[in-house]
N, C-alpha and C positions, 0 to 999 in steps of 0.2 A: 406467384399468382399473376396473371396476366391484366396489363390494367386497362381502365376505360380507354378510351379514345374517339377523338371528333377529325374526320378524315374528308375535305376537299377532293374532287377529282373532277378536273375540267375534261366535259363531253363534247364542247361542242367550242369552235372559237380558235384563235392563233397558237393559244397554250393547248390546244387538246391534247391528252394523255397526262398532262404533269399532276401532279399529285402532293395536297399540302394535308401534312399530319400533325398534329395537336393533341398531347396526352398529359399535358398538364395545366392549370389553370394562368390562362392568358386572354391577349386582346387581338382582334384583326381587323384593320382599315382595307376597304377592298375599295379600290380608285385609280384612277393614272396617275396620280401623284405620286414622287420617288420616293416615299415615307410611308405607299401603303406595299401590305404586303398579306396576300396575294397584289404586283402592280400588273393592273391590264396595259393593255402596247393605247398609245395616245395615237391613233390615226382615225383613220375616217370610219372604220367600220365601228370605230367606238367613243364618235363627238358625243353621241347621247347617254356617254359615263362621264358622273362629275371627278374631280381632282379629290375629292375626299366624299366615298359615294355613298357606303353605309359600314354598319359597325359587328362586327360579328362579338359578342361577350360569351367566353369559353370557359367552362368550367368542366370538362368531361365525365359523364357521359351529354350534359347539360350544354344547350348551346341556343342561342337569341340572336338575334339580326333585327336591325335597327337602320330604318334610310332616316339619312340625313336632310330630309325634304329638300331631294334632288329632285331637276325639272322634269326627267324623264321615268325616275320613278323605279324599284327594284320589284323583277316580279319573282314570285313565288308558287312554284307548281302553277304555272302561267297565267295566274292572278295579282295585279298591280298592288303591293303591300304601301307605296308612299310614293307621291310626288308634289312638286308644285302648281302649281294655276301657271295658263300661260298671262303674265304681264305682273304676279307677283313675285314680290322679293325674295330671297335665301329666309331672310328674317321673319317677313310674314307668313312664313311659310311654316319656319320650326314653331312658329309661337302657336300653330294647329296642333295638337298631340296627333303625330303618328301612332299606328298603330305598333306595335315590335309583336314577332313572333315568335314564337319557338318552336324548333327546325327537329324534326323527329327523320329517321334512316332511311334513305333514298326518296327525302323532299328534294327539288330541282330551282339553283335560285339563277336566276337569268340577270346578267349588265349587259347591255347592249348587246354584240354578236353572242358573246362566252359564256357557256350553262356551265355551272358548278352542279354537281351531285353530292350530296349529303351521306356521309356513312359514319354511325355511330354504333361502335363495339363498347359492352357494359360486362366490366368487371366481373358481374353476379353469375354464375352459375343460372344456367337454365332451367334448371329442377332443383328445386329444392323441400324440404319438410318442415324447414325452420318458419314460423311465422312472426316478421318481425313485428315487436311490439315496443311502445313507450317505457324506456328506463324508467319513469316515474308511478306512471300510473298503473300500467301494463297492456292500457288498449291496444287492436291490432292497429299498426300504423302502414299496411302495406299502398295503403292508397297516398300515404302522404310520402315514402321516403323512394318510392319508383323504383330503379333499378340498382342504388343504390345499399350498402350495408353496413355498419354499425350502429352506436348508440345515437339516438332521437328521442326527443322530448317532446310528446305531439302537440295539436293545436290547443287545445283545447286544456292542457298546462302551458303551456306558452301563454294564454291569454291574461295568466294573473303572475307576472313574473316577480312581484313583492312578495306573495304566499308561497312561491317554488323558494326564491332565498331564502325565505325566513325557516324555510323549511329546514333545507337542507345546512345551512351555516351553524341554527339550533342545534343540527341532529348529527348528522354522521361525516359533513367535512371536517375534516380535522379536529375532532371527538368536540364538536360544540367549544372551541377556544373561543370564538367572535361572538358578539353580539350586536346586533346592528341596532344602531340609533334613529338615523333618517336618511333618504332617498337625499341624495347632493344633486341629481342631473341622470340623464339617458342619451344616446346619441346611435348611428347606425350600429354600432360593434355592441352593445347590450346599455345597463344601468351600471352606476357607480352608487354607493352607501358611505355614508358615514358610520364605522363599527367603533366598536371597544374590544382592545384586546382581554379576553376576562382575568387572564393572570397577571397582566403588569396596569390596568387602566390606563392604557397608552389609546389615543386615538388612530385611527387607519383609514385610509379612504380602500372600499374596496370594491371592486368591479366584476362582475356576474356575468359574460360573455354565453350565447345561446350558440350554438351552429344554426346555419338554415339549413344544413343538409345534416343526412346521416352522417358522426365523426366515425371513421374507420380506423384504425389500430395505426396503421400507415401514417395516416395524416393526422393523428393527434400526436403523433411521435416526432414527426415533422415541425408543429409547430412548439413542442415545450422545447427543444432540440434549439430554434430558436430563438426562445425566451429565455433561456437560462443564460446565453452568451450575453444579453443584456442585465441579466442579475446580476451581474458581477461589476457593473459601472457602481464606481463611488467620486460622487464630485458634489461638491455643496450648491452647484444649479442642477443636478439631476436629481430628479426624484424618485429614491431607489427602490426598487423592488423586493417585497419583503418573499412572500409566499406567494408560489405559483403552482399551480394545481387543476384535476379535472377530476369529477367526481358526479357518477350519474349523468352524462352525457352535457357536461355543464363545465366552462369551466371559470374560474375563479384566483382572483391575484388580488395580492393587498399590500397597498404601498402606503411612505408616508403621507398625514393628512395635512393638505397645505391650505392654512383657512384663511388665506386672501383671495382665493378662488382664480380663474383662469383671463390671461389678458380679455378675451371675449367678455365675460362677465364686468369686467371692473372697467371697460372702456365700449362703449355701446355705439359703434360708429360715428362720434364724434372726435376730428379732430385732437390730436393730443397735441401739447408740445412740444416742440423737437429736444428745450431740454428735460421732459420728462421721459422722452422716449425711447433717446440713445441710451441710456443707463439700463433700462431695460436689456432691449438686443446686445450689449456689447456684456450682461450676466450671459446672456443666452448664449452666445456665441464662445464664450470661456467654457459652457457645459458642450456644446457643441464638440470643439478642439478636441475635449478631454475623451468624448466617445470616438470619433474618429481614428484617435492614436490608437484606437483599440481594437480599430476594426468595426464599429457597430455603426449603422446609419439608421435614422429614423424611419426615414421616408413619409413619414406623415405629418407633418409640423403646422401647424395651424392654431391662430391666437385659442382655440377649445384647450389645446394641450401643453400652454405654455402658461404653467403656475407661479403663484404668489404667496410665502406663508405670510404670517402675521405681520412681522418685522419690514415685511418688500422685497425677499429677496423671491431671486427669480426660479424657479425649478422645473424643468423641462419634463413632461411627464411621457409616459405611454412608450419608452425605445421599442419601436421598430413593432408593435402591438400589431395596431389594424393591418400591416402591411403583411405580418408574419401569421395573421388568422386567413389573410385573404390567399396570400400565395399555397397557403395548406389544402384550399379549396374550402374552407369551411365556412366563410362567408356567401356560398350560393353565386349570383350572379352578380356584379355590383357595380355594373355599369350602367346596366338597363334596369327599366322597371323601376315602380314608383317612390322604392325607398334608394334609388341609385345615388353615389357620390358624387360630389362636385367638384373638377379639378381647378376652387377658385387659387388655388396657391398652392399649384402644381404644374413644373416646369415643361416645357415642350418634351426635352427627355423621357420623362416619365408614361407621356401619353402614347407616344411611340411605341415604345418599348417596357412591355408590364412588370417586367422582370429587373429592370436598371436599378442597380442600387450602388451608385458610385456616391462619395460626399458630396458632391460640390451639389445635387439635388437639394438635399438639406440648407445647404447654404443661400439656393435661391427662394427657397420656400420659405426662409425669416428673413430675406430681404423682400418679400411677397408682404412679409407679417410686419415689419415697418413700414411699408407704406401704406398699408391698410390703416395703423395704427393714426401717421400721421395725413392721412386725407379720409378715413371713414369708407373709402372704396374698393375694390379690389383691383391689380396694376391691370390687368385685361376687361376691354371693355364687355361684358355681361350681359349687358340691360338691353342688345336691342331685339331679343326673339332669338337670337339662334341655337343651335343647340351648344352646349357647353362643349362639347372635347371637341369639335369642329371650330369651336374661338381658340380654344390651345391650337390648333392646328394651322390655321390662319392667320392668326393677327399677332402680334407682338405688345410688348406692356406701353401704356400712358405715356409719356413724359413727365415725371413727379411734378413737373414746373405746370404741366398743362392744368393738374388738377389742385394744387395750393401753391401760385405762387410766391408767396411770403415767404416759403421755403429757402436758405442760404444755397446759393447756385454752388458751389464746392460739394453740400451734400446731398444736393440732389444728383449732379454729377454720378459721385459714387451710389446710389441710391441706382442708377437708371444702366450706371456699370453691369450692378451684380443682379438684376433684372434681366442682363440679356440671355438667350437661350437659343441663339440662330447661328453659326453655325454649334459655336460651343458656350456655357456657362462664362459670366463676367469674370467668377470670383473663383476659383475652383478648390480653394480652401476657407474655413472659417478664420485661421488664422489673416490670410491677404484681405479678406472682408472688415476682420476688425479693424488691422494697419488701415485700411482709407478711409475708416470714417474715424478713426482717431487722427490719424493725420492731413487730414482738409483741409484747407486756409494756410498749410504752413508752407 
């Protein structure tokens, strides 16, 4: 079966004829700058393109564009979708919400000289008899799931997602084993529960994942194909994956339950001490190593998914989760739009490049999650307006000294090492990360 796809073709400009295709769920920085790609030529017919000019988020047949409250503004079907004021800043400028659009087949989006044309091919069959409906309830959902096909769960079960679990976990996943206790937390990827397992009274933390799109056969196979290479990690800082599963357009994973809750919760933007904090990262970085060896990269590491059971020890949760829903497509868009992710402790790597999943990523994003821990801030400065992936794009982290310096200058050192991300990562294993902040001062 022939699949979606989101198809660039420059009309008009120094690239006329070339042609950028996109058939699987990715990102596109369209600028002169040598990291975007489509990169337009930096000369004169094109000073009124920024270095990093707007954002295309691709999810095919799906596709958004996003200016970066650039001065001169990106237009669309030859309407101005985003610029700045003349004599306002970058920053005063993103701190306006733009508007983002979504780019439907033979929309025309104009940088400077160079028109792009829009062409998107949909998977679905042009006739069809099937009228899809909601896995759960059965309404017709043909206005919600577009041109897309598989299982959906429409809005309108969507809206009570405690009565859809309760539902389903009672009833026919896994012939009613679980029983859920209480709501622990929710976050973009779905909720998580405190369950019971009903035949052993073992406690489980279990998590409820929605698609935003219709999950098709393809892409759920895609991501369990994924998850299962992480159920196989055993190391006393991972937190291992018991059941993983999809059931009714839904799916569902239950892991151990760790009831010290997640660095984010038990450290609330203040300051920690350095010696309570190294013992932390350097558990973290031992579950780290252990998946590595293995092949498996998280890519999403953030104080949310770095746990605590009872005891203190540290257990890494979610391998490679959000990143292996999103790359499936089944997260919808998730760059743009109001419920978008924040690359606060995510490396220039990553932003680049949607698809990168080498370690040493990981490796920068718990030394992201140390110095959050020990300054309460994130290493890239955030706070002045602008827009989030265009800070990954530009600037580089703090000086841990700049934001506590009480800090011991040896481990802020290493701390500002594995920070770096210009041209390549400080640290590019967890292994050399742990060696320098174990070995500092000596």
């Amino acid at each position: 079966m022939a699949t979606a796809s989101v198809t660039l073709t420059v009309t008009q400009g120094p690239l006329d004829g070339r042609s950028f295709r996109y058939d699987e769920r990715t990102t596109a920085f369209l600028g002169r700058a040598r990291d975007c790609n489509p990169q337009l030529p930096d000369d004169d017919d094109h000073r009124t393109v920024s270095r990093h000019h707007c954002l295309l988020d691709i999810n095919p047949p799906d596709v958004r564009i996003r200016d970066f409250g650039s001065l001169n503004g990106t237009y669309l079907n030859g309407l101005r979708i985003g610029r700045r004021e003349r004599g306002e800043s970058a920053e005063q400028a993103a701190a306006r919400a733009f508007p983002e659009h979504d780019l439907e087949d033979g929309d025309e989006v104009r940088l400077g000289d160079t028109v792009f044309k829009v062409g998107i091919h949909t998977a679905k069959p042009q006739q069809t008899l099937v009228v899809p409906r909601c896995v759960h309830c059965g309404v017709d959902v043909g206005g919600e799931v577009g041109d897309r096909t598989g299982d959906y769960v429409c809005a309108n079960c969507r809206s009570d997602p405690d009565e859809l679990a309760r539902e389903y976990v009672a009833g026919s996943w896994r012939a009613g084993r679980y029983e859920i206790v209480q709501l622990l937390g929710e976050g973009g990827m779905g909720r998580v529960y405190l369950a019971r397992d009903i035949d052993t009274g073992e406690l489980v933390a279990l998590k409820m994942m929605l698609p935003e799109v219709a999950a098709d056969p393809h892409a759920r196979a895609q991501f369990m194909r994924e998850i299962s290479v992480s159920q196989a990690l055993e190391h006393p800082n991972i937190a291992r994956t018991r059941d993983a599963d999809s059931y009714g357009g839904v799916f569902f994973f239950t892991s151990e339950y760790c009831a010290g809750g997640s660095l984010a919760e038990r450290y609330r933007k203040r300051p920690v001490p350095v010696d309570e904090a190294l013992p932390l990262i350097l558990q973290a970085l031992d579950g780290l190593e252990h998946a590595h060896a293995r092949g498996v990269v998280h890519r999403d590491l953030t104080p949310h998914n770095i746990l605590l059971t009872a005891d203190g020890t540290v257990k890494l949760a979610d391998f490679g989760l959000a990143k292996a829903f999103d790359l499936a497509g089944l997260s919808g868009l998730t760059r743009t739009g109001t419920a978008a992710g924040k690359p606060y402790f995510m490396p220039y790597q990553q932003v680049v490049n949607f698809r990168y999943v080498r370690p040493e990523v990981d490796v920068w994003s718990l030394a992201a999650c140390l110095y959050h821990l020990l300054t309460g801030v994130y290493p890239r400065d955030f706070d002045g307006g602008r827009d989030p992936w265009q800070v990954v794009l530009q600037t580089v982290a703090v000086p841990l000294l700049q934001r506590r310096p009480d800090v011991p200058r040896d481990l802020a050192l290493v701390v500002d090492t594995a920070l770096q991300d210009r041209p390549a990562i400080g640290y590019p294993t967890a292994a050399e990360f742990r060696n320098a902040l174990l070995m500092r001062g000596m």
